[in-house]
N, C-alpha and C positions, 0 to 999 in steps of 0.2 A: 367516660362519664364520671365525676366526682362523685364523691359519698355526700356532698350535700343536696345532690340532686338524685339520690337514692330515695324514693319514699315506701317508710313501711308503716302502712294503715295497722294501729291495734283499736280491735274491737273489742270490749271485755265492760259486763257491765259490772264488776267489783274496783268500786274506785281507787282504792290503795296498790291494786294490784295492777289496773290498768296508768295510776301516776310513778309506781316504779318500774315498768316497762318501758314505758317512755323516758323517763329518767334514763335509764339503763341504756336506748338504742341513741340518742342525744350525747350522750356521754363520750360515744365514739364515732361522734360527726355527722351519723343519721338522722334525715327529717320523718319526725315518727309523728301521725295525725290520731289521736285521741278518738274514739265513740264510745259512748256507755250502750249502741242499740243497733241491730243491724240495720234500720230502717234508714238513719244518718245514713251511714257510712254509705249504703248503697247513693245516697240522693247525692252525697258528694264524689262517688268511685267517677275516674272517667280512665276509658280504655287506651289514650296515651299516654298516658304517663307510665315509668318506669319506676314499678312497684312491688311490694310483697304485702302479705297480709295474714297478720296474727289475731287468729280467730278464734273466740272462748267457745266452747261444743253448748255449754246449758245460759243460757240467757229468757226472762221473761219475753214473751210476746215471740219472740224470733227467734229461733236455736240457731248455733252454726251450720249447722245441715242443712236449715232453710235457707241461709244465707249463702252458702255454698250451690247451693242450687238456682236462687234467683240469680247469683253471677256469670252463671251460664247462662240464663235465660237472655239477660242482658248484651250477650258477646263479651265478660268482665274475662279475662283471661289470666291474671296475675296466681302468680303462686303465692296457693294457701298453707303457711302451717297452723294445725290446729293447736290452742294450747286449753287443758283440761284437767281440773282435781278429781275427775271420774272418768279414765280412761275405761273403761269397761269393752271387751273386743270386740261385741257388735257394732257400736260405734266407731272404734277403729278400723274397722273389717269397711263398715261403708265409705267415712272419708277417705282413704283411699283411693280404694273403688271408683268414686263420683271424682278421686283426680289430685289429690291433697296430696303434698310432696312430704308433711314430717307432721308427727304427734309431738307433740312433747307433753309431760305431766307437771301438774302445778305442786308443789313449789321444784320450779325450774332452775336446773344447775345456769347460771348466768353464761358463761364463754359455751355452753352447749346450745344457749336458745340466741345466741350472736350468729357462732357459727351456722349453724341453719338457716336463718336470715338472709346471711351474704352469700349460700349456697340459693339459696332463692333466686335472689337479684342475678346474682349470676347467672344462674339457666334461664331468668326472663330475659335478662340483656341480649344472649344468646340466641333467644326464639326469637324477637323482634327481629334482630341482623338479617336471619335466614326469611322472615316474613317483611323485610324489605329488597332483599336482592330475587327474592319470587316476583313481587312486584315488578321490581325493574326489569327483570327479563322477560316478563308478561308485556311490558311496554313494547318491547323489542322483536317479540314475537306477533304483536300486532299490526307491526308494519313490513310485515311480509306479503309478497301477493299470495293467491292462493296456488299456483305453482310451485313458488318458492319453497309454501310450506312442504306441496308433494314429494320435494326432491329434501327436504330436513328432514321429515318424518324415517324413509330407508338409509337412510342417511346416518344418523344417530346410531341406529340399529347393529350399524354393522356392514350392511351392504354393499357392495364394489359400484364402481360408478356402472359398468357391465349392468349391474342386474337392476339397477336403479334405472336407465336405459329403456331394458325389456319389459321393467314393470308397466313403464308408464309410456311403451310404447314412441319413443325417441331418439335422436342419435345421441353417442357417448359426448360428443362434444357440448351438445346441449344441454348434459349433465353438467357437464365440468363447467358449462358458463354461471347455470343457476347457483351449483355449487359456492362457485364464485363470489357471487352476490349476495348469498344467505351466508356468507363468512363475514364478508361485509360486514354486512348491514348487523349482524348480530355482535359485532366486535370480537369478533374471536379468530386471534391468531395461528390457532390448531385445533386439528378435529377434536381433539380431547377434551380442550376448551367446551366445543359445541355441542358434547355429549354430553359433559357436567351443567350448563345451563339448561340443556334439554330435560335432565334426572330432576334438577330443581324445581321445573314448573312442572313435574310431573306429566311428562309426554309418556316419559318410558319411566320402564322399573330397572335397576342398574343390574337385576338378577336374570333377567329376561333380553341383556344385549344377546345376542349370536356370539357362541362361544367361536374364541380362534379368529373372529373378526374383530380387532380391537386397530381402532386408529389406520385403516386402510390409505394408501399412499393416493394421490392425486391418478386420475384414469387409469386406477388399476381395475 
């Protein structure tokens, strides 16, 4: 994705300070969206677009902190850095907390509040990738019969096609057929494949496979 298709919302209702920020993220190809109020920006936020958002902590009517919290309320997901001339550490202590990836203090070293910015966009680029290939394997995991799922679930885990078999009460070969077909159907050319899309949608936990069973061979 290019940097002009980078957007970073600043919110800050000191206007000199909110037209040299923008100045500032423009300067190097950033599309940076101006609010003097959290009330804007939220009525403008929308949750596709690939974004960041520099947030003043004290603002009338709306602080950052309420504003941080209505973006959850919303599903607003984008990383927040706060920027603030009264860093005081309770309010540090909470932005965090509530999920805010950087403080910075006002007046702001310039290439230190870039660099956080583009460490922003980056970890949101990031998260979207991984909440679009969950998606796509959620697709793929819906078009399984429910069989198919039976024999993915021990499967994943670790389990020989033997005890996958006994689990579920069938011959080995009608393992290795279903098998088969949930390889298929899932696009995946090795079990290891079908263990990492399984970890993604969160079937299994990757701490919780069966030690010593890792990638078991066809009717073993």
């Amino acid at each position: 994705m290019s940097a002009a298709e980078q957007i970073v919302y600043v919110v800050d209702d000191d206007a000199g300070m909110l037209e040299s920020t923008v100045w500032l993220l423009e300067s190097v190809g950033l599309t940076a969206r101006p609010f003097t109020n959290g009330a804007d920006f939220l009525d403008a936020c929308t949750a596709e677009q690939h974004a960041c958002v520099l947030l003043d902590v004290r603002m009338p009517a709306m602080g950052g902190l309420q504003v941080q919290q209505a973006m959850k309320e919303r599903g607003l997901a984008h990383p927040i850095i706060f920027v603030s001339g009264h860093a005081d550490v309770p309010i540090v202590v909470r932005a965090f907390k509530a999920g805010a990836v950087d403080f910075i203090e006002k007046p702001y070293n310039e290439q230190l509040l870039l660099d956080s910015v583009q460490q922003a966009l980056d970890r949101e680029r990031q998260a979207q990738g991984r909440d679009a290939g969950r998606r796509a394997v959620d697709e793929l995991l819906a078009r399984l019969t429910p069989r198919e799922r039976d024999v993915l679930l021990p499967l994943v885990k670790g389990y020989t096609n033997r005890e996958i078999a006994a689990q579920l009460e069938v011959s080995v070969k009608t393992v290795d057929l279903y098998r088969s077909r949930v390889m298929k159907r899932m696009g995946a050319e090795r079990l290891p494949d079908l263990v990492g899309m399984a970890i993604a949608a969160g079937l299994v936990e990757p701490l919780r496979l069966r030690e010593g069973n890792q990638a078991p061979e066809p009717g073993a």
